[in-house]
N, C-alpha and C positions, 0 to 999 in steps of 0.2 A: 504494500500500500504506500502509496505517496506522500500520506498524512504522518508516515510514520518519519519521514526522513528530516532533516535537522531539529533532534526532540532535545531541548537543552535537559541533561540531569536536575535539574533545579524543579522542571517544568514536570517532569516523569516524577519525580518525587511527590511533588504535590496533588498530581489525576492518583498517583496509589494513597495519599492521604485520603483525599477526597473519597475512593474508595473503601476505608475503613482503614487502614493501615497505619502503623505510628513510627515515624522517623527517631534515627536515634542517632546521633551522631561517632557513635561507638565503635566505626570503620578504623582500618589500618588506616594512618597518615589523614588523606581527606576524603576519603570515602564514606557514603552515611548508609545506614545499615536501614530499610523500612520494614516491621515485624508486620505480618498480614495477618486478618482475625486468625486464619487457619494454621498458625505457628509458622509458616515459611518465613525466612528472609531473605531478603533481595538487596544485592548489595550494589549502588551507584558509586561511578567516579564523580568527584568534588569538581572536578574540573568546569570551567563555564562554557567551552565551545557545545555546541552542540554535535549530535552525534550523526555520522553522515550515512550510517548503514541504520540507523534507527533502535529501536530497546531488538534486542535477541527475544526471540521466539522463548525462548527457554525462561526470560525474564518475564514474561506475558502467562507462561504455564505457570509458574511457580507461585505468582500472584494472584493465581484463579481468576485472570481477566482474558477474553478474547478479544481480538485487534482491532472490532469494533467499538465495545465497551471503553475499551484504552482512548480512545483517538474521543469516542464519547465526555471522557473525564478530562482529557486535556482541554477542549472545547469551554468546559464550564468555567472558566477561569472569571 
């Protein structure tokens, strides 16, 4: 999806907030950790460019959101 591509982490963090999910700042270095209701954690770089291949798939599973739902929560901003 095209909506996925330059998703700044900052931006990603807060659609999985919005989701239910709670940031933690508790990564290695600058990475922030976000705990989903369902115990998974997902861990973003701190970094501020955005990301040019978009969140991995595997970060979308793990957060129990579909690609649509995602691009959903980033919207609500």
């Amino acid at each position: 999806m095209a909506e996925l591509r330059d998703v700044r982490p900052r931006d990603a963090v807060a659609a999985l907030e919005r989701a239910g999910g709670v940031a933690r700042g508790s990564g290695r270095g600058d990475h922030v950790n976000v705990k989903m209701p369902d115990g998974q954690i997902v861990t973003f770089s701190g970094c501020r460019e955005p990301s040019k291949i978009g969140p991995p798939k595997a970060m979308l599973r793990k957060a129990g959101l579909s690609e649509d739902e995602f691009v959903r929560l980033l919207q609500r901003r």
